[in-house]
gemmi code that builds the backbone of each chain (N, CA, C; Angstrom):
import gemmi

chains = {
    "A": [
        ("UNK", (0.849, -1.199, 0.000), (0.000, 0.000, 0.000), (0.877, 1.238, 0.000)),
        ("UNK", (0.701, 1.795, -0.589), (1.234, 3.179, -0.585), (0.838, 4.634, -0.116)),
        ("UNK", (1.506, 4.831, 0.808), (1.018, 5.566, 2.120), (0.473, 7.417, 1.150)),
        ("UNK", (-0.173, 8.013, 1.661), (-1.167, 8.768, 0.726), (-0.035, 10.040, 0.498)),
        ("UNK", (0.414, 10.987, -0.052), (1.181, 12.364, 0.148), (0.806, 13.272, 1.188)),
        ("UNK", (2.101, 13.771, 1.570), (1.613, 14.672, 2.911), (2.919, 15.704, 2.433)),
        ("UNK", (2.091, 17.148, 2.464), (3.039, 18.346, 2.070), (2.774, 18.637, 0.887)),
        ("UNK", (3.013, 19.724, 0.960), (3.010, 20.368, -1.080), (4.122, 19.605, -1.989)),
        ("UNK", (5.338, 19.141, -1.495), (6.306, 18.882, -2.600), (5.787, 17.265, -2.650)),
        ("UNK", (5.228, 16.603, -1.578), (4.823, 15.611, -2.153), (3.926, 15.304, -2.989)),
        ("UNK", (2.972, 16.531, -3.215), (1.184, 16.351, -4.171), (1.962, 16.997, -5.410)),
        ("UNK", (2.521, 17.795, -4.872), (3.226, 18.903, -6.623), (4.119, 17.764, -7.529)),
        ("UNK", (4.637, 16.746, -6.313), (5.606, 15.833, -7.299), (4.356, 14.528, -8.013)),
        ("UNK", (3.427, 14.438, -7.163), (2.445, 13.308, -7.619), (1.344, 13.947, -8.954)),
        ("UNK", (1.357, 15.315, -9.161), (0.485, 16.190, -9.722), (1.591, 15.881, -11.106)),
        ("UNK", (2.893, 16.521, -10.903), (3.645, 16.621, -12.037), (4.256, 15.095, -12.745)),
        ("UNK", (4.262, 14.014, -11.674), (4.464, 12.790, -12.498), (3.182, 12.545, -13.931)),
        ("UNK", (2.206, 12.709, -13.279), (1.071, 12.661, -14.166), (1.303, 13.617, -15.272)),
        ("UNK", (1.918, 14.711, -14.882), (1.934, 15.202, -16.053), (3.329, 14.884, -17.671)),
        ("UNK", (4.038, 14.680, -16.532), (5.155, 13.834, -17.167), (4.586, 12.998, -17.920)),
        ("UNK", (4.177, 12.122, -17.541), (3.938, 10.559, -18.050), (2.326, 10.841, -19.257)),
        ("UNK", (1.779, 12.300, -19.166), (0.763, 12.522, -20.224), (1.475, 12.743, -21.096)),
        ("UNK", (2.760, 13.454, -21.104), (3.780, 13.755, -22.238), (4.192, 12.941, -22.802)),
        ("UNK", (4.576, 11.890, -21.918), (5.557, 10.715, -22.725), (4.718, 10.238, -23.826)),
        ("UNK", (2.819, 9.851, -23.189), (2.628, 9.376, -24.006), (1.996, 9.953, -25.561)),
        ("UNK", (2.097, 11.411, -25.283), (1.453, 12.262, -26.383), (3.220, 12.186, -27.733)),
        ("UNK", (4.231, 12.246, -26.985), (4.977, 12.163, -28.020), (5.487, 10.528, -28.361)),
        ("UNK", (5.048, 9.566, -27.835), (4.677, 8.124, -28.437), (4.284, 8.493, -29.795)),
        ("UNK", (2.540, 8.944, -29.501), (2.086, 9.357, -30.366), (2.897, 9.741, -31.820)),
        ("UNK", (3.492, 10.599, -31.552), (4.194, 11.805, -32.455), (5.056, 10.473, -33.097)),
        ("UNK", (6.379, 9.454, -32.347), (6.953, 8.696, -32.805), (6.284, 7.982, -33.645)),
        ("UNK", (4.526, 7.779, -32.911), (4.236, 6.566, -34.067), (3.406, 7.082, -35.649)),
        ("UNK", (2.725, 8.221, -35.327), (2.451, 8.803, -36.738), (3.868, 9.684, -37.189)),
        ("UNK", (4.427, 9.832, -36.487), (5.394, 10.921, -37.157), (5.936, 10.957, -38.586)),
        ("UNK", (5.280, 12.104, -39.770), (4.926, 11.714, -40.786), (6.628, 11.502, -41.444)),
        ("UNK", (7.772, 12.375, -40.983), (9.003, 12.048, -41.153), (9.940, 12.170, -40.100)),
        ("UNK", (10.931, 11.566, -41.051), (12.393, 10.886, -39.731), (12.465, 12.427, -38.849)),
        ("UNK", (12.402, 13.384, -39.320), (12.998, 14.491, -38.277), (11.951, 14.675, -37.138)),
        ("UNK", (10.441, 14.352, -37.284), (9.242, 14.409, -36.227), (9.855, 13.353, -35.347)),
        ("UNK", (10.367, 12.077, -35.708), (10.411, 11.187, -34.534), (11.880, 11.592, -34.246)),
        ("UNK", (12.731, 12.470, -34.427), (13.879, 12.649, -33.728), (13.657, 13.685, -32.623)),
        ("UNK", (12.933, 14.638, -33.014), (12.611, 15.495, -32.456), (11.421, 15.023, -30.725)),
        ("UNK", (10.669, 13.912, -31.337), (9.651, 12.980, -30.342), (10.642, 12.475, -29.472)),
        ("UNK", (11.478, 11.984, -29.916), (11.918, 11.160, -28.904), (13.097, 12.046, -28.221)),
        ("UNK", (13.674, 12.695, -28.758), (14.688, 13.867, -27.694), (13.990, 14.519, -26.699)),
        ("UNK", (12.093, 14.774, -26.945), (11.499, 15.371, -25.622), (11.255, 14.275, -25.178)),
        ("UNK", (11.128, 13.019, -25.118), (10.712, 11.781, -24.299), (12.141, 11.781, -23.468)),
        ("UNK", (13.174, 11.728, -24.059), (14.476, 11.809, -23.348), (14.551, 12.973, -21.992)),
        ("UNK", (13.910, 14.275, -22.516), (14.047, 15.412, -21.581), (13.110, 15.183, -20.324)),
        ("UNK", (11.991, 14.251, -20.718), (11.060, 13.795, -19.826), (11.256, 13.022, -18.991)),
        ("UNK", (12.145, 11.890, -19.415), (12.836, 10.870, -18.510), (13.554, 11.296, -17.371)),
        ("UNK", (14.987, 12.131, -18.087), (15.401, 12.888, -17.043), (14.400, 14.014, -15.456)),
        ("UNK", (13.467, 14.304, -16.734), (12.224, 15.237, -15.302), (11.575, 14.052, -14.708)),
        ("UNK", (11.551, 12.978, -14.636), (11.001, 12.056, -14.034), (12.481, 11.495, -12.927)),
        ("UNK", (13.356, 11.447, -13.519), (14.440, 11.265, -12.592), (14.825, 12.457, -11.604)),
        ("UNK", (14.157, 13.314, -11.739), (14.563, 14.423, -10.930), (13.365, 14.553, -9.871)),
        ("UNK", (12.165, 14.429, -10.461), (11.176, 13.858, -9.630), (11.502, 13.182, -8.487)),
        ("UNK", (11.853, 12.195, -8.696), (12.228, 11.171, -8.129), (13.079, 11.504, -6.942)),
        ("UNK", (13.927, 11.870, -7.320), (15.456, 12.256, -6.634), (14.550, 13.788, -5.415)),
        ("UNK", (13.613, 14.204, -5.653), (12.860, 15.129, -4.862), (11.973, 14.377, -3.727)),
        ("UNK", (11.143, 13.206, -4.043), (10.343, 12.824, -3.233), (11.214, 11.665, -2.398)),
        ("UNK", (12.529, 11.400, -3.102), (13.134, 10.345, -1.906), (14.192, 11.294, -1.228)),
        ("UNK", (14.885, 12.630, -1.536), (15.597, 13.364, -0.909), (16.822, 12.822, -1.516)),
        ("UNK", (17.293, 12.111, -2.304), (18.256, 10.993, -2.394), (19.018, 11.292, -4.221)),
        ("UNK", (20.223, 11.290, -3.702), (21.172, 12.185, -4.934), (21.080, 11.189, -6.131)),
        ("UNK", (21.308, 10.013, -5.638), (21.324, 8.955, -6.314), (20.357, 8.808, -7.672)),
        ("UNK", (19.054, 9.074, -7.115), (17.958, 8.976, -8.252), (18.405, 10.305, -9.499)),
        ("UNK", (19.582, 10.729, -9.398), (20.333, 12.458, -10.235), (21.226, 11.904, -11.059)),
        ("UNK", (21.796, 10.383, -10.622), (23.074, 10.332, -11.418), (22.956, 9.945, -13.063)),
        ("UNK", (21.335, 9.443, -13.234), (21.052, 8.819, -14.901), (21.049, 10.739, -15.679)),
        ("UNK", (20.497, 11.293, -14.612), (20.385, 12.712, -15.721), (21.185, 13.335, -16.595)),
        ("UNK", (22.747, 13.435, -16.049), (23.425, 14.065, -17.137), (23.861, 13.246, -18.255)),
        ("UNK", (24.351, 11.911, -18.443), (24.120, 10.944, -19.422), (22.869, 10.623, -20.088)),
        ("UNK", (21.970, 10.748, -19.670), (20.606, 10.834, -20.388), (20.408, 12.317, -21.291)),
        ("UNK", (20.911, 13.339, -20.317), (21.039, 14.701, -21.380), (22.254, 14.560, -22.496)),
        ("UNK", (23.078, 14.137, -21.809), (24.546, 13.726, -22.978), (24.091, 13.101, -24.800)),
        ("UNK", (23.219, 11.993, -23.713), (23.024, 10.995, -24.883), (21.893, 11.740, -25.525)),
        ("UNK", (20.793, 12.489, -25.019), (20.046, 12.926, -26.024), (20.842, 14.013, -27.049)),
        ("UNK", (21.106, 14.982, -26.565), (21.758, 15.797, -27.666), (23.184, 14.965, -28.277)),
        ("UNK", (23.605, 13.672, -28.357), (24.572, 13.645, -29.285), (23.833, 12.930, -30.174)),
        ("UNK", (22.725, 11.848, -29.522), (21.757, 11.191, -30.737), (20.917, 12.249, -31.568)),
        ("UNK", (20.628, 13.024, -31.244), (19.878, 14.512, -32.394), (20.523, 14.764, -32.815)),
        ("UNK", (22.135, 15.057, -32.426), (22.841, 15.937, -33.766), (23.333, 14.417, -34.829)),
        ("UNK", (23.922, 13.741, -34.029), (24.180, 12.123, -35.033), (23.304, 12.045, -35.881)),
        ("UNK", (21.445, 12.101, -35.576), (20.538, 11.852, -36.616), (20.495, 13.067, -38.038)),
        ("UNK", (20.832, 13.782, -37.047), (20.309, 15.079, -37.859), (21.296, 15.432, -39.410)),
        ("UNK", (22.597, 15.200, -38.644), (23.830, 14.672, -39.605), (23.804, 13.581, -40.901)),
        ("UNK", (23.071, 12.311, -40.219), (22.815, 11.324, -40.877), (21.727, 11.511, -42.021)),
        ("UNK", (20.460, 12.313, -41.156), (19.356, 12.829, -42.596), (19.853, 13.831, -43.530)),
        ("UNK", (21.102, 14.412, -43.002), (21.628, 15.630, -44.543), (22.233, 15.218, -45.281)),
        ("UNK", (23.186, 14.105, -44.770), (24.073, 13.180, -45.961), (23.392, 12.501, -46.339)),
        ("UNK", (21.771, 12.108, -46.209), (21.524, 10.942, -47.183), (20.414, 11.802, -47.795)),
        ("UNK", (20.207, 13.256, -47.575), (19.190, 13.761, -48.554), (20.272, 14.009, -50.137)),
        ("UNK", (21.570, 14.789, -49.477), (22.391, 14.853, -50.143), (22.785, 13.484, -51.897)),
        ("UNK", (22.938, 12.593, -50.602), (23.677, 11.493, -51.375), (22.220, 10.583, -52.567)),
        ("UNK", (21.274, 11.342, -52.157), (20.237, 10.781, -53.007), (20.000, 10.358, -54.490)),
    ],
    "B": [
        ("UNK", (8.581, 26.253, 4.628), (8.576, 27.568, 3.667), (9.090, 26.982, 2.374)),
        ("UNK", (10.463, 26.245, 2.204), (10.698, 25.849, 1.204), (10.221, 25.031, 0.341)),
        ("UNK", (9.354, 24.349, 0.721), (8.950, 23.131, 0.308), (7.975, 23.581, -0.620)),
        ("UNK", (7.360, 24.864, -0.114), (6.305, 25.737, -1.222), (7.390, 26.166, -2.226)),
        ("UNK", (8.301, 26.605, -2.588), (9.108, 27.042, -3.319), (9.508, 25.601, -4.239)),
        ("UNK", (9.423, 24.769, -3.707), (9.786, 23.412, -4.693), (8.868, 22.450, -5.060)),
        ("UNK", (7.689, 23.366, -4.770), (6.381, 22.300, -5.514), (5.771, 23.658, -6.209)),
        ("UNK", (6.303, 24.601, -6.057), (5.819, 25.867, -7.239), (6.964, 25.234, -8.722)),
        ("UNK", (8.217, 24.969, -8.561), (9.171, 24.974, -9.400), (8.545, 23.673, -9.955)),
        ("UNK", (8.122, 22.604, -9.139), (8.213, 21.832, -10.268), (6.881, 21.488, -10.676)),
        ("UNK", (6.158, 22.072, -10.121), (4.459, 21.980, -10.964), (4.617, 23.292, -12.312)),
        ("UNK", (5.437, 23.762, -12.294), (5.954, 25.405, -13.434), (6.562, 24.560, -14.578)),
        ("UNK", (8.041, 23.706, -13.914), (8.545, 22.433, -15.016), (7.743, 22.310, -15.485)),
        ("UNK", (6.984, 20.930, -14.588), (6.111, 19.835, -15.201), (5.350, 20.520, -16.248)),
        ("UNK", (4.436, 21.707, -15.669), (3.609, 22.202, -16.797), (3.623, 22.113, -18.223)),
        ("UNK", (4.984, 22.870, -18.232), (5.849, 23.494, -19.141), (5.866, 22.061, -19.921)),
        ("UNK", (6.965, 21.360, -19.772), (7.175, 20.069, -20.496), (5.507, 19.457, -20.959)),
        ("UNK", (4.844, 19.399, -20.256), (3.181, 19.041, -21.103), (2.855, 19.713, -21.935)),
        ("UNK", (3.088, 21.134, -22.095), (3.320, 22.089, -22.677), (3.540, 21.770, -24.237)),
        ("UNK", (5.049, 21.491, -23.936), (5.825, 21.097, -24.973), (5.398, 20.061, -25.561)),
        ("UNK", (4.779, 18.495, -25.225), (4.643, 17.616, -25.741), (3.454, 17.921, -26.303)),
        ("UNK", (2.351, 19.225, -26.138), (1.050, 19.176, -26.577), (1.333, 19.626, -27.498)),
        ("UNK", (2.632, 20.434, -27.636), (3.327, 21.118, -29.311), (3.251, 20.504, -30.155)),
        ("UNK", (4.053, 19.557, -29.360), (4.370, 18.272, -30.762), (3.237, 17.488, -31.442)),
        ("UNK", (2.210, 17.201, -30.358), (1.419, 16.423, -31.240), (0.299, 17.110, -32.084)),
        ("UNK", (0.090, 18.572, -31.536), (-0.659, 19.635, -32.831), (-0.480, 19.857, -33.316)),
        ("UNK", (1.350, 20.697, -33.560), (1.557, 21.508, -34.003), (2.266, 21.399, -35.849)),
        ("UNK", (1.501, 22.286, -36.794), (0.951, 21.551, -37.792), (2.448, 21.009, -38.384)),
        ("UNK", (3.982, 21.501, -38.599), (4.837, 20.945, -39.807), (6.210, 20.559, -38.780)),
        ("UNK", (6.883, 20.018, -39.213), (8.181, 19.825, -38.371), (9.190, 20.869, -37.453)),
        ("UNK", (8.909, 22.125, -38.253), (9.738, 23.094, -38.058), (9.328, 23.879, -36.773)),
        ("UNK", (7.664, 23.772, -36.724), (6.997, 24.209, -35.561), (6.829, 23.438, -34.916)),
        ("UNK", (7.067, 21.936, -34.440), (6.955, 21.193, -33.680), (8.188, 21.423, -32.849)),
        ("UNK", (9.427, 21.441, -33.300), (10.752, 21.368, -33.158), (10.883, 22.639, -32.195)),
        ("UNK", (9.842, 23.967, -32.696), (9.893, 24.692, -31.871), (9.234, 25.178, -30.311)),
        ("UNK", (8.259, 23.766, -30.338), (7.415, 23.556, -29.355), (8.134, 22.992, -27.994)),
        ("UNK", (8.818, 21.895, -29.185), (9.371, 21.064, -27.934), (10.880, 21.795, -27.445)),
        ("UNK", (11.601, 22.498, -28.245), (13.203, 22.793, -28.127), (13.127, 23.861, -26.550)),
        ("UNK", (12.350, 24.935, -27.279), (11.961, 26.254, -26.086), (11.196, 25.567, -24.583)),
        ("UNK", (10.199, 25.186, -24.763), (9.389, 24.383, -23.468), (9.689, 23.224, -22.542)),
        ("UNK", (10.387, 22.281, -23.891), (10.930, 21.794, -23.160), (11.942, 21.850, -22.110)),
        ("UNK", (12.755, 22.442, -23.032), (14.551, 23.046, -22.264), (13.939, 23.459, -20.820)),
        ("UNK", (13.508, 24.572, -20.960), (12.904, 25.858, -20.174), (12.058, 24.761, -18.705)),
        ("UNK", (11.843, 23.496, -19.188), (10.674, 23.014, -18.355), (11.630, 22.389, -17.432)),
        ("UNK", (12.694, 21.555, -18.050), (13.367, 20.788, -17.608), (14.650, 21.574, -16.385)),
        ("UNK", (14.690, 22.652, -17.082), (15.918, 23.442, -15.659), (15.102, 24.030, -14.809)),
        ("UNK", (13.417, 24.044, -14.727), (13.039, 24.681, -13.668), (12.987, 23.400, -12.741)),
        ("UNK", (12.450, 22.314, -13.437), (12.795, 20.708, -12.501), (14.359, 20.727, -11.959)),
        ("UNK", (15.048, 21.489, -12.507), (16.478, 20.702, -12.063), (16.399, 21.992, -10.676)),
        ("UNK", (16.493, 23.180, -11.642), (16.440, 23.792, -10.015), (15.578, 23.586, -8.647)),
        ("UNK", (14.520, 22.712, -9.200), (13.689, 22.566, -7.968), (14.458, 21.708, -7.075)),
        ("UNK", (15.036, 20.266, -8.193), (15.638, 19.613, -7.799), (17.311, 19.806, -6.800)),
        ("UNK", (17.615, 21.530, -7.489), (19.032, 21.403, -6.685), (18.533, 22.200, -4.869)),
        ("UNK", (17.197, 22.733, -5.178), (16.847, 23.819, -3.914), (16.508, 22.469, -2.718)),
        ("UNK", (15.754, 21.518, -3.328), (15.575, 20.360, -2.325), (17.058, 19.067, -1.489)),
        ("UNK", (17.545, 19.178, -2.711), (19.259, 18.530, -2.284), (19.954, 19.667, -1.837)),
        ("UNK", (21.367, 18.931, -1.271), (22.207, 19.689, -1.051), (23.694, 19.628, -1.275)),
        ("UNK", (24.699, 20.577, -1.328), (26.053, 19.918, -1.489), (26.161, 19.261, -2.770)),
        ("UNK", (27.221, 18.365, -3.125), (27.993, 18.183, -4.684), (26.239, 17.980, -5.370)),
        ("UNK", (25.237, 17.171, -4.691), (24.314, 16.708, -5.784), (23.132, 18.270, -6.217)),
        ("UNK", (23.305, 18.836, -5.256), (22.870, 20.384, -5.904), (23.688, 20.676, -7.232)),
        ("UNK", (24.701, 20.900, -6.649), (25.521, 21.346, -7.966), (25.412, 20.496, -9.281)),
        ("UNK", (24.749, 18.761, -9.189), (24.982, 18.343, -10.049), (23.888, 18.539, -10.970)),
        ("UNK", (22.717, 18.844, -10.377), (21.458, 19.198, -10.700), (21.536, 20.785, -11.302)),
        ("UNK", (22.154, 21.100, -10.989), (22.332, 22.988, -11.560), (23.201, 22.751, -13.083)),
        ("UNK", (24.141, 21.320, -13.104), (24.816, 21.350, -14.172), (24.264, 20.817, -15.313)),
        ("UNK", (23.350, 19.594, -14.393), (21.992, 18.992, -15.697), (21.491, 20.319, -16.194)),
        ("UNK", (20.804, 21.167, -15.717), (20.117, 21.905, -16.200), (21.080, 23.679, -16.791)),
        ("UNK", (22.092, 23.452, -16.679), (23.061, 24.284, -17.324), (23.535, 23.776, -18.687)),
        ("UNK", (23.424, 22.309, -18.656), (23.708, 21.433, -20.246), (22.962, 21.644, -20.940)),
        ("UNK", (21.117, 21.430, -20.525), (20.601, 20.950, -21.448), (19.901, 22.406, -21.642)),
        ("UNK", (20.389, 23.607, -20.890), (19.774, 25.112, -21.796), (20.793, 25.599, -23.095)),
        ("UNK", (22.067, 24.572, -22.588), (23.209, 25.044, -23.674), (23.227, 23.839, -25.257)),
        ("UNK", (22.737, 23.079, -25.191), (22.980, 21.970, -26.026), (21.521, 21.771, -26.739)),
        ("UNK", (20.009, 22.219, -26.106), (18.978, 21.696, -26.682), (18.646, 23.012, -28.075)),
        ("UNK", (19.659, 24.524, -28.070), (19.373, 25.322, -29.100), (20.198, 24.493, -30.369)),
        ("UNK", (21.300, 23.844, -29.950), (22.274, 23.547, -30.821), (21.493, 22.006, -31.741)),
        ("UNK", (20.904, 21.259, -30.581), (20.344, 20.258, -31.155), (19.497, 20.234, -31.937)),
        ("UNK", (18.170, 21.475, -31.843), (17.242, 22.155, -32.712), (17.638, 22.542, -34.046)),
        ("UNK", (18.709, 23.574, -34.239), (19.469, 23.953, -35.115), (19.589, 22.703, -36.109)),
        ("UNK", (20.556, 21.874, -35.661), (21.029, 20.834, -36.863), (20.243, 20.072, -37.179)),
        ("UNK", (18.803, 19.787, -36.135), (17.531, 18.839, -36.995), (16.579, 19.637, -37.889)),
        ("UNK", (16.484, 21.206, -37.471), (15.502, 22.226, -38.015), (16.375, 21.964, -39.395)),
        ("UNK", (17.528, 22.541, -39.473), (18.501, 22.402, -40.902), (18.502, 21.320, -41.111)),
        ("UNK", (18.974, 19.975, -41.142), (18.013, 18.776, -41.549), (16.557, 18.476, -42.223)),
        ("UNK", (15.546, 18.811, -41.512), (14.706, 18.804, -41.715), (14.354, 19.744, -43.197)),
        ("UNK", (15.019, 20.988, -43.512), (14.529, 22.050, -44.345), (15.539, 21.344, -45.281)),
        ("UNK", (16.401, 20.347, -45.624), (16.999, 20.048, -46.528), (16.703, 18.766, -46.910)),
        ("UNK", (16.402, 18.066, -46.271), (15.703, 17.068, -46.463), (14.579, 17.511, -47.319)),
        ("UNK", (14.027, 18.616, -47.257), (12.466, 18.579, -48.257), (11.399, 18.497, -46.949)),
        ("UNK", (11.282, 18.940, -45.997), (9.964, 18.684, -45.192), (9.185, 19.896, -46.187)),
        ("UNK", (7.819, 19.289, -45.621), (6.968, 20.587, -46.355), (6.858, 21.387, -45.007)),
        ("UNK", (6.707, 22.334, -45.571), (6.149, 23.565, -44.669), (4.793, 23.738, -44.629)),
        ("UNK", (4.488, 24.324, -43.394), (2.617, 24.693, -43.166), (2.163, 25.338, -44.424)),
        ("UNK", (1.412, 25.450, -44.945), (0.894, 26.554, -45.932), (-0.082, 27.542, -45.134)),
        ("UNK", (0.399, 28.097, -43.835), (0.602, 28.929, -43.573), (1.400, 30.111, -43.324)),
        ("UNK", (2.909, 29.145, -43.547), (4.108, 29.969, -43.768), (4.244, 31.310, -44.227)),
        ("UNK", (4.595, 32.362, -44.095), (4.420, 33.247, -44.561), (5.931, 34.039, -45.253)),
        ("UNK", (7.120, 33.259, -44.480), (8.222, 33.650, -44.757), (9.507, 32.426, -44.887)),
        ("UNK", (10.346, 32.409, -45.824), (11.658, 31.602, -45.862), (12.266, 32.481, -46.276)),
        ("UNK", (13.325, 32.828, -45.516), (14.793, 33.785, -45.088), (15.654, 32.793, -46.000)),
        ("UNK", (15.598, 31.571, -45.915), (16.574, 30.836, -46.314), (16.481, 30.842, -47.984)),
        ("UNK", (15.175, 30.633, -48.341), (15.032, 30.142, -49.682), (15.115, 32.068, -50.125)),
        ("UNK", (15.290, 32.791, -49.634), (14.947, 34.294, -50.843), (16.231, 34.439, -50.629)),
        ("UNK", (17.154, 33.966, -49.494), (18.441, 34.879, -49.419), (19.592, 34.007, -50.179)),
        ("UNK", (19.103, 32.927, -51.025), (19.955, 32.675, -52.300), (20.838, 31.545, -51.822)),
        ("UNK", (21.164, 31.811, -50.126), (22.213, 30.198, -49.965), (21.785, 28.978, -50.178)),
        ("UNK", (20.334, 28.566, -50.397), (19.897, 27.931, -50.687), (20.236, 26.910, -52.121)),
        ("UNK", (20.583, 28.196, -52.912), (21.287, 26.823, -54.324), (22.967, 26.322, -53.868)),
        ("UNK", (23.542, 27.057, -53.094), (24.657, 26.021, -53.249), (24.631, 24.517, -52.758)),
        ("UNK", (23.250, 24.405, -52.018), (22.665, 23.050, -51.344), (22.193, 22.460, -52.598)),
        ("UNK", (21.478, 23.215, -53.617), (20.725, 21.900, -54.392), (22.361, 21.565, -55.673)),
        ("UNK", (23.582, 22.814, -55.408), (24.173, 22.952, -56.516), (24.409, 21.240, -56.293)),
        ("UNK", (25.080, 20.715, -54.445), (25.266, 19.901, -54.108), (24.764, 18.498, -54.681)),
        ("UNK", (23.612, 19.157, -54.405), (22.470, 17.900, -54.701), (22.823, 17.408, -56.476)),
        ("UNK", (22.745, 18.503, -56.886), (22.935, 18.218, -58.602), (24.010, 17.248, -59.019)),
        ("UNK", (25.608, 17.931, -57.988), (26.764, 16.999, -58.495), (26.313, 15.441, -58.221)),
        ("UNK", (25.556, 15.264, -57.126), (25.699, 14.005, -56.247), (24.475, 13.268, -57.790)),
        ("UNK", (23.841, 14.085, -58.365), (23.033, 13.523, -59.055), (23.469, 12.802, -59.759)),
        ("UNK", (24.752, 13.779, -60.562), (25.431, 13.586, -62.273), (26.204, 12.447, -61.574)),
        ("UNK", (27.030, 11.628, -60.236), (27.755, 11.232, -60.031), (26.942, 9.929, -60.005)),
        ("UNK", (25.296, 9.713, -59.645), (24.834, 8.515, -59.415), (24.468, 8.231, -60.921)),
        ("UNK", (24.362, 9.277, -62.097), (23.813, 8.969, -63.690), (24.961, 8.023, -64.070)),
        ("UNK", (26.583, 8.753, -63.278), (27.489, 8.108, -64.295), (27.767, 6.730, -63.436)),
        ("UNK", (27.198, 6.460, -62.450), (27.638, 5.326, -61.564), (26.856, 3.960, -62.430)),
        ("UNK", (25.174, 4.664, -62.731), (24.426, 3.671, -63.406), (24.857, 3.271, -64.984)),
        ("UNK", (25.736, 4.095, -65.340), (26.390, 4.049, -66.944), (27.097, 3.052, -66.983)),
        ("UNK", (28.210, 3.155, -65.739), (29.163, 2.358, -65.589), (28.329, 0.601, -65.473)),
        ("UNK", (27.124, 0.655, -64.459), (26.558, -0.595, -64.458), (26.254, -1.209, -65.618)),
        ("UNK", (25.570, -0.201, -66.723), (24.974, -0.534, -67.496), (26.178, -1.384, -68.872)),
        ("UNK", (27.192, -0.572, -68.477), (28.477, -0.761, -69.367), (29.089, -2.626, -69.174)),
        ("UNK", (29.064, -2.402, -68.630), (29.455, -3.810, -67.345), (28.694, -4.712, -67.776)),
        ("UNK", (27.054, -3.908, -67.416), (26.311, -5.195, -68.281), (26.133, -5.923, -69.821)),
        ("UNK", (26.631, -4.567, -70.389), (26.049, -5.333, -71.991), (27.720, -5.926, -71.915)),
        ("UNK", (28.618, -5.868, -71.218), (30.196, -6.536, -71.864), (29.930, -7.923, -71.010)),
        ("UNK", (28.870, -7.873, -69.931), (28.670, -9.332, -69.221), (27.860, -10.283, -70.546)),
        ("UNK", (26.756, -9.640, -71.426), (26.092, -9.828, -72.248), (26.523, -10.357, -73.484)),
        ("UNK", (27.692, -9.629, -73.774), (28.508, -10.163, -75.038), (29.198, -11.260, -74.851)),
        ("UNK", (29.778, -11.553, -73.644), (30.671, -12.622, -73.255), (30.140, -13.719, -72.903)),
        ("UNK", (28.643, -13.443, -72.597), (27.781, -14.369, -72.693), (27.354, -15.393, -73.605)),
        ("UNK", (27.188, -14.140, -75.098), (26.766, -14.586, -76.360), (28.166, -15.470, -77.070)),
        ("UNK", (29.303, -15.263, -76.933), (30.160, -15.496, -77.205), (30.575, -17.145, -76.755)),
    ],
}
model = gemmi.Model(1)
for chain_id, residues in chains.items():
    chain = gemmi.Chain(chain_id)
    for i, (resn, *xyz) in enumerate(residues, 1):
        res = gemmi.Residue()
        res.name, res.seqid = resn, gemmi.SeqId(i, " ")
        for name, pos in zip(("N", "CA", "C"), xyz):
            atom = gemmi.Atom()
            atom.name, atom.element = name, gemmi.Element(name[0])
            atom.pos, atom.b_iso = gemmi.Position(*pos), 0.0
            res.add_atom(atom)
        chain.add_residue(res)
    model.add_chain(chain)
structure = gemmi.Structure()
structure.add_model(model)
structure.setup_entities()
């Protein structure tokens, strides 16, 4: 059972997971119609930014540094996979 | 006292980032999506980190001030090279557009000049196949 929130940072963090996790799944969405490659690069770099706000979440309602350490490798890895893709769609519009 | 200060910051984030993802899934062409999520997002995510560094303390504050010092410095740069991607690639634009800076201010042909060489280079690549083939053809008949 999971004991109910008590305090503002605990309802603000239970208020904003929900909102997190409405995001993730609105840019699913976006990944799965996304009518081209640059919509789902773009989808999934904010699913990335979301992850991290969910890890920070986290790291708020347990007090605990630990739940902090996926964030800057998760930011790392999103911006080197956007510019890698982004690179990859100009040389092959190019090389067409 | 503080604790109001860190459920203002991150219900402001959170917002923000819903924000952003409601960009993406309305917003009508790539170029404006890109701009939904790049600005809102960024913006959503360092008010989470600062909430996150006001509630910690010591090295993991700081590490939380640096998440969110990266990703205000790296998510314009990441925008940039998919927005330019995207406009070279051929996305269509809204036909609401009202302006391209890029396409009137002329740098635009040294991209397709690009495109052209890469063209003439795949005509003469298929010549060469084709060459190949009728001498596979003769040696055949032979």
């Amino acid at each position: 059972m999971i004991p109910a929130p008590t305090g503002p940072v605990a309802v603000a963090a239970l208020v904003a997971r929900a909102m997190l996790l409405a995001g993730m799944l609105l840019c699913v969405f976006r990944v799965w119609r996304g009518p081209r490659t640059a919509d789902r690069v773009v989808a999934l770099d904010t699913i990335a930014y979301l992850t991290i706000g969910l890890c920070g979440l986290r790291a708020i309602e347990a007090s605990d540094a630990a739940m902090l350490r996926p964030a800057l490798p998760l930011a790392l890895l999103a911006f080197l996979a956007t510019v890698a893709f982004a690179r990859y769609l100009e040389k092959r519009a190019v090389n067409r | 006292m503080m604790g109001w200060v860190i459920a203002a910051l991150v219900l402001a984030g959170a917002s923000l980032m819903l924000v952003a993802s409601i960009g993406i899934v309305r917003l009508p062409d790539t170029i404006t999506r890109l701009h939904a999520a790049t600005k809102a997002g960024a913006v959503g995510l360092s008010l989470l980190m600062v909430a996150v560094s006001v509630e910690l303390s010591g090295s993991a504050a700081l590490e939380a001030l640096l998440v969110s010092a990266f990703v205000l410095l790296t998510a314009p740069v990441a925008a940039h090279t998919i927005a330019r991607a995207a406009y070279f690639v051929g996305v269509q634009l809204w036909e609401g557009t009202i302006r391209d800076d890029l396409w009137e201010s002329g740098d635009i042909e040294r991209t397709f000049q690009m495109e052209e060489h890469a063209f003439e280079e795949e005509e003469r690549r298929e010549q060469d196949r084709e060459r190949k083939l009728d001498a596979e053809r003769e040696a055949h008949t032979e």
